[in-house]
C-alpha positions as CSV (number, residue, x, y, z in Angstrom):
1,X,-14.7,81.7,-103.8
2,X,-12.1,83.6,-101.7
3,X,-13.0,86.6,-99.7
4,X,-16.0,87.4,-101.1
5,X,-17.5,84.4,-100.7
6,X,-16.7,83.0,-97.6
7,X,-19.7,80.7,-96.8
8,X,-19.2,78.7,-100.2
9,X,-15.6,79.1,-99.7
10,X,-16.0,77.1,-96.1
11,X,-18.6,74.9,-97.9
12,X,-16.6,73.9,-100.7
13,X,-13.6,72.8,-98.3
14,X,-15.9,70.9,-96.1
15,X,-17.2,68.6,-99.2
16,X,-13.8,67.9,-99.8
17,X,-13.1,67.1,-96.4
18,X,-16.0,64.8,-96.5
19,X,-15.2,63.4,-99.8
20,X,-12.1,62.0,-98.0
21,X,-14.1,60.3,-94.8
22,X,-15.9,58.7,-97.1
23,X,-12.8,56.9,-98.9
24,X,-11.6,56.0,-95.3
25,X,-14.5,54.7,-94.0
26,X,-14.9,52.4,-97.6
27,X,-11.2,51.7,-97.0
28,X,-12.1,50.4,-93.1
29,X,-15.0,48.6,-94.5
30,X,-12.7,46.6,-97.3
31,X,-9.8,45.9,-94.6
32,X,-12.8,44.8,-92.0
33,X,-14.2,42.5,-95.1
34,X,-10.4,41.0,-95.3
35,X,-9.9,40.2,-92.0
36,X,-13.1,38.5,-91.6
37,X,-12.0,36.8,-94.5
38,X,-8.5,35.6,-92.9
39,X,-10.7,34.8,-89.3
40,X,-13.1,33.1,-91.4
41,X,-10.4,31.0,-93.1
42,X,-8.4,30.2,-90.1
43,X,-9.2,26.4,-89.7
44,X,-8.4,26.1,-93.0
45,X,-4.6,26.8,-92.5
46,X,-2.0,24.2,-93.1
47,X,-2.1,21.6,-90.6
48,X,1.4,20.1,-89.3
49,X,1.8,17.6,-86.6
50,X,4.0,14.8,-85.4
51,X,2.8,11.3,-85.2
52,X,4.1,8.7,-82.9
53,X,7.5,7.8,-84.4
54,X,7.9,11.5,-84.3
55,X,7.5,12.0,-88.1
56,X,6.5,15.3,-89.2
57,X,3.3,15.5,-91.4
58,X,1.6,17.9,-93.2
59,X,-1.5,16.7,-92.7
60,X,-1.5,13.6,-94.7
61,X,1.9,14.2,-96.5
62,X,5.5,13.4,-95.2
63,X,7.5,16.6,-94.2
64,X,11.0,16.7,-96.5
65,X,13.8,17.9,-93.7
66,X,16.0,21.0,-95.2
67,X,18.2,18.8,-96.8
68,X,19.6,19.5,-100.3
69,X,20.8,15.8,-100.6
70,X,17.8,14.5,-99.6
71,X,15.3,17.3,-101.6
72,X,17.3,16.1,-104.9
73,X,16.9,12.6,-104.7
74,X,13.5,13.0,-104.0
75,X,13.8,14.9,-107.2
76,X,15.8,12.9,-109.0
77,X,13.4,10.0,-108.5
78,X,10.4,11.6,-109.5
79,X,12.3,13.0,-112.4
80,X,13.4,9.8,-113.6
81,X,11.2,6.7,-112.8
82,X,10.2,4.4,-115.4
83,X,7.4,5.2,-114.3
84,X,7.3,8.6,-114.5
85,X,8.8,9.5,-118.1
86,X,10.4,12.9,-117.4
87,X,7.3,14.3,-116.5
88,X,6.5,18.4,-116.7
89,X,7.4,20.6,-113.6
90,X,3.3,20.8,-113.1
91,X,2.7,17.1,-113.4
92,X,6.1,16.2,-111.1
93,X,4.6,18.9,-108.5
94,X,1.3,17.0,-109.0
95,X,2.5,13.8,-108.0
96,X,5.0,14.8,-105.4
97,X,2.9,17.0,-103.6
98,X,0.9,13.5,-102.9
99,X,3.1,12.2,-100.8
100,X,5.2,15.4,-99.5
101,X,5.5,18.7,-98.5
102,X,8.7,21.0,-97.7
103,X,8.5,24.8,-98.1
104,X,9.1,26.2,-101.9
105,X,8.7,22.7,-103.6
106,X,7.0,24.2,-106.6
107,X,9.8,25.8,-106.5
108,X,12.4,23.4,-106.4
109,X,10.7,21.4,-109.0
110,X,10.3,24.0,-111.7
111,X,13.9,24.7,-111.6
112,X,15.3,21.2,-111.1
113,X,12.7,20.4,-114.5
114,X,14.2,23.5,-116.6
C-alpha cells in the first residue's frame, strides 16, 4: 500500500488490529471458562477439620503433624509389615493415603521406596 494507497493501507492495518481483539476476547472467553471451572469446583476442595479430641482430619483421614520422626515410622511401617511385603511406591501411597494425609506424601513415599 503506502502513499498511494492510503484507504487499503488504513484497511489493511485495521484487520490486523481486529485480528488481535479477536484473540483477546477468545483469550477472556478461555480464562472466564477456567474460573467458572475453579467456582464450579469449589466445594470440592479438600476438606480439613478438628474433631473433638482436637485431632486434625482430612476429611476421613488422620492429619500426619510435620514430623520427620514420626513421617518415617509411618513409613517404615507401611514399608515393612508382614503384611505388606515391600510394597511399590503406588501401592504403599494407596494404602497409606487410606488412613492419612500430610502435604507431599506421594512424595515422601516415592523416595523413601527408591
Amino acid at each position: 500500500p503506502g502513499k498511494a494507497n492510503v484507504v487499503a493501507d488504513a484497511l489493511s492495518r485495521k484487520s490486523g488490529m481486529i485480528a488481535g481483539i479477536k484473540v483477546e476476547e477468545e483469550i477472556i472467553h478461555d480464562l472466564e471458562r477456567e474460573i467458572w471451572t475453579i467456582v464450579e469446583n469449589l466445594d470440592k476442595q479438600v476438606e480439613f477439620h478438628l474433631d473433638n479430641d482436637n485431632v486434625l482430619w482430612q476429611n476421613t483421614r488422620l492429619v500426619v503433624p510435620n514430623d520427620v520422626s514420626l513421617r518415617e515410622a509411618l513409613l517404615t511401617e507401611a514399608h515393612s509389615s508382614p503384611f505388606s511385603v515391600h510394597p511399590s511406591s503406588t501401592k504403599m501411597y494407596h494404602d497409606l493415603k487410606q488412613h492419612f494425609w500430610w502435604s507431599g506424601m506421594k512424595r515422601d513415599v516415592a523416595m523413601f521406596v527408591a
